[in-house]
N, C-alpha and C positions, 0 to 999 in steps of 0.2 A: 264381165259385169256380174255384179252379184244378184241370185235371182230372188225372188221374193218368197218364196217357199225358204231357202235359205236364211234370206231373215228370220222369219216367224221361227223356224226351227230354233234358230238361235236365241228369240224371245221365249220360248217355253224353258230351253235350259236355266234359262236366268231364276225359275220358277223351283228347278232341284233342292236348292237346301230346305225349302219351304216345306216339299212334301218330303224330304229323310223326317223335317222335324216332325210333320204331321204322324208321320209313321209310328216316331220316335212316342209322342204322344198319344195315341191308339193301343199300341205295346202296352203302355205304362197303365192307362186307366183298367184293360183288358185285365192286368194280371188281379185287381181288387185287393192290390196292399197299399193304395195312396186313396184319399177320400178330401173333399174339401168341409162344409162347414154341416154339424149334423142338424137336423131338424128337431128332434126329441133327447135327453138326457135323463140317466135316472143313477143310481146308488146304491149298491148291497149292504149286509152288514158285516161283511167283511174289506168295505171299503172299494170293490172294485166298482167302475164307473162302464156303464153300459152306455153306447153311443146311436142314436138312429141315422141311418143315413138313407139313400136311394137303393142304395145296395144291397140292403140289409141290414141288422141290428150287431153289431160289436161288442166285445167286452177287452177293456184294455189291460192287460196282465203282466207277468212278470216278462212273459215269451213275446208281448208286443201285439197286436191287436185282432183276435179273435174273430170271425164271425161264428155270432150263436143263434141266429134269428134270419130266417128265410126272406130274401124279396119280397118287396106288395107292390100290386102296380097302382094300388088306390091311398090315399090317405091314411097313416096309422100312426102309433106313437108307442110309449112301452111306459110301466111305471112299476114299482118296485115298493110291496107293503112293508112294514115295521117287522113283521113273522116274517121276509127275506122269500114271498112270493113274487116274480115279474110276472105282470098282464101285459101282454102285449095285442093292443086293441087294433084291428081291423076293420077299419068303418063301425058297422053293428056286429062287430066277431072277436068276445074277445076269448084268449088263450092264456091258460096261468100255468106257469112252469115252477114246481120248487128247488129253486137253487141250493138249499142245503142236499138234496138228493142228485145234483148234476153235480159234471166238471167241466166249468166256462171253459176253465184254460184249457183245454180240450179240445172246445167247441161243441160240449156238450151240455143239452137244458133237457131236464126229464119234463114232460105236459102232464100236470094233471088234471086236467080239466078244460072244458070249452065251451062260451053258453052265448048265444047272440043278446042282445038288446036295443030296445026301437032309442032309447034316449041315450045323448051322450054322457059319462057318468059324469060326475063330479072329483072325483078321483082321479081321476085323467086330466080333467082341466087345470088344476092346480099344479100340474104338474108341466106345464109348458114350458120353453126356454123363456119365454119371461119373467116368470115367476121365481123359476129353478125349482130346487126338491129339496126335500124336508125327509131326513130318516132319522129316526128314534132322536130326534130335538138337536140333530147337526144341519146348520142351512146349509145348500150347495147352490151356489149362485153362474148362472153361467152370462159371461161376455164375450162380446167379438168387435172387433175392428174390420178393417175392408182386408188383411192380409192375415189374421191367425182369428184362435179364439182362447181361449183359456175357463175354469173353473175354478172357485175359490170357496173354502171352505171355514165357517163359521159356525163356532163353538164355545161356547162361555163366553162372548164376548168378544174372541178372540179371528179375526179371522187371517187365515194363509191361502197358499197358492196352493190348490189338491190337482190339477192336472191342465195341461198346457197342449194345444195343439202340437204335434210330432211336428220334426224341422222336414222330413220328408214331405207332411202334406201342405208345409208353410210352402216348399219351395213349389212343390204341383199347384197350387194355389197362383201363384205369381206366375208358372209357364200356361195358366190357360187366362189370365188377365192378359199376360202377352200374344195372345194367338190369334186373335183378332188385331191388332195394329198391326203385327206381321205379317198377316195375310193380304190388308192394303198396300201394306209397302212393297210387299214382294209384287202384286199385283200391277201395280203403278211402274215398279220398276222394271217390270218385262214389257208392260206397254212406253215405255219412256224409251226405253232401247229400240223398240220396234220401229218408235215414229221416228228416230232419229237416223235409224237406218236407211227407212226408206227416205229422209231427206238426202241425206250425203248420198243414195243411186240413183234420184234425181237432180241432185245435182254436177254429175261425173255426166249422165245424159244430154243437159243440157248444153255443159262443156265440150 
C-alpha cells in the first residue's frame, strides 16, 4: 500500500520545474542586465537616452546599457538641460551631474552640485513619461504597450523610431507576466495529483 507521506512527497515533486524556473528567474533579475518598463526618461545632446528604473538610472550606449545613477528607495525622476546638465531629483534632493565632463559609457557622471527644495520643480514635471522630453527643439515621445515600449523621435516635423525596448527585456517582460499563471498551475497540479492519489489508496482499501 502506498503511504501518504509518499503521496505528498510525490506531490511536492510535481512542484520542481516551477522552482528551477523561479531560480532561473531570481538569477536573472539579480544580475541587473534585464529591466521591464522605466518610470522616467530623458536625452543628451549627444543623443544618448538615459532610462529610470527601480534599480537605478541607465544610460543606453554603444556597449548596451549602463548604469550611471544610484538606487532610491523613494520616488525620483532625472531630466536633462539644453547645456547637457542631468538632475536627478530625489523627492526634495536634487543632484546635477555634467555629462560633457563624465563617461556614461563607463558608468561614469561627474556631480556637480546638490541643493534640496521644498517645491516640486517645473522642470521635472514636464518632463514625465507622458509628456516625453524636449532637447534643443527635438521632441522625444515615449510609448508602451502591455509587452515592450519604445521612444520616438521628432524633428522638423519629421518623426522616427529613436530607441526600442531591448528584445532581452521584451522577453523578461513576458517570463514575469507568466509567473503568476504558472505558479497556479503548477500549484493546482501538485494538489490534483495528490487528491487523486489518495483516491486510487482508497480505493485499493476498500477493494
Amino acid at each position: 500500500m502506498v503511504k501518504s507521506s509518499d503521496v505528498r512527497l510525490a506531490a511536492l515533486f510535481k512542484l520542481i520545474p516551477f522552482c528551477v524556473f523561479s531560480i532561473f528567474m531570481l538569477a536573472f533579475y539579480s544580475s541587473g542586465l534585464i529591466h521591464r518598463f522605466p518610470h522616467a526618461f530623458s536625452v543628451d545632446n549627444q543623443e544618448r537616452v538615459y532610462l529610470m528604473y527601480a534599480e537605478g538610472g541607465y544610460c543606453a550606449t554603444e556597449y548596451g546599457v549602463i548604469k550611471v545613477l544610484p538606487k532610491f528607495d523613494e520616488a525620483n525622476t532625472i531630466a536633462i538641460s539644453d547645456d547637457n546638465l542631468l538632475y536627478y531629483a530625489q523627492n526634495d534632493e536634487i543632484t546635477v551631474y555634467d555629462i560633457d565632463q563624465s563617461d556614461p559609457a563607463m558608468g561614469n557622471l561627474k556631480e556637480i552640485d546638490r541643493y534640496t527644495t521644498a517645491d516640486k520643480d517645473a522642470f521635472f514635471e514636464n518632463r514625465r513619461l507622458r509628456n516625453g522630453d524636449e532637447q534643443n527643439g527635438v521632441a522625444y515621445t515615449y510609448s508602451q504597450n502591455m509587452f515592450s515600449y519604445q521612444i520616438t523621435r521628432t524633428a522638423d516635423g519629421e518623426t522616427s523610431l529613436f530607441y526600442r525596448m531591448p528584445t532581452l527585456d521584451v522577453i523578461w517582460n513576458l517570463l514575469v507576466m507568466l509567473y503568476t499563471p504558472l505558479m497556479i498551475l503548477s500549484i493546482l497540479r501538485a494538489i490534483l495529483y495528490h487528491a487523486r492519489a489518495l483516491i486510487a489508496e482508497q480505493n485499493k482499501v476498500v477493494d
